[in-house]
N, C-alpha and C positions, 0 to 999 in steps of 0.2 A: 627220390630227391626232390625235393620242395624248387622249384624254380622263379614261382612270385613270391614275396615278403607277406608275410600275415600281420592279423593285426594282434594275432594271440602270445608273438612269443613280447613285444615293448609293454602289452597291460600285464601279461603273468608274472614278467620280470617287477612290476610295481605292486602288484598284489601282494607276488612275496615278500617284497621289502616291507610291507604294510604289515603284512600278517606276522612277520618276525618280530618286526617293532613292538606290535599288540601283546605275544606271546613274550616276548623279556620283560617287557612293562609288568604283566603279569606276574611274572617269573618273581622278579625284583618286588614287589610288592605285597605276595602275598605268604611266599616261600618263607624270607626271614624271619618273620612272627611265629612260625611255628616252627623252625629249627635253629633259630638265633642262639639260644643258650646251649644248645649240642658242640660237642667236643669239632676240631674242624677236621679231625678223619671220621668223623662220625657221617658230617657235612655231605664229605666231597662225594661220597655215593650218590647220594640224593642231586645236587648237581650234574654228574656225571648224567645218570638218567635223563632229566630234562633236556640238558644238553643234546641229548643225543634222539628225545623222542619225537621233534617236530619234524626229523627225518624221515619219519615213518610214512605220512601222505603225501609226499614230495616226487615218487618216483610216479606215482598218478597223475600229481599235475603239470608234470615235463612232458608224459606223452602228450596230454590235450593238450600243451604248447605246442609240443611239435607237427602233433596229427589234425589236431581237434573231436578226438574222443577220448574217453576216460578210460578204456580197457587196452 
């Protein structure tokens, strides 16, 4: 149990705000162009996916919040 405050979990927590921002931006900009005229259950896969992939590095950088190591 962590008994002093770091300084890694107030920048991680803005990193990822930053980094999600980046990756919707993204999302929203580059996504529509190439499935805009697909049907919207065609769509909602493709969404769902993204949706769901920026969770994938996310459980790496709460340990090095929590610890400050990546494994």
């Amino acid at each position: 149990m962590r008994e002093a405050p770091t300084w890694r979990i107030p920048i991680g927590v803005l990193l990822l705000v930053v980094a999600l921002a980046f990756y919707g931006i993204a999302v929203a900009t580059f996504v529509p162009p190439l499935i805009g005229e697909w049907n919207a259950l065609a769509q909602t896969p493709v969404y769902v996916v993204l949706g769901i992939v920026w969770i994938l590095p996310l459980r790496r950088f709460l340990i090095w919040m929590e610890t400050g190591r990546w494994g």
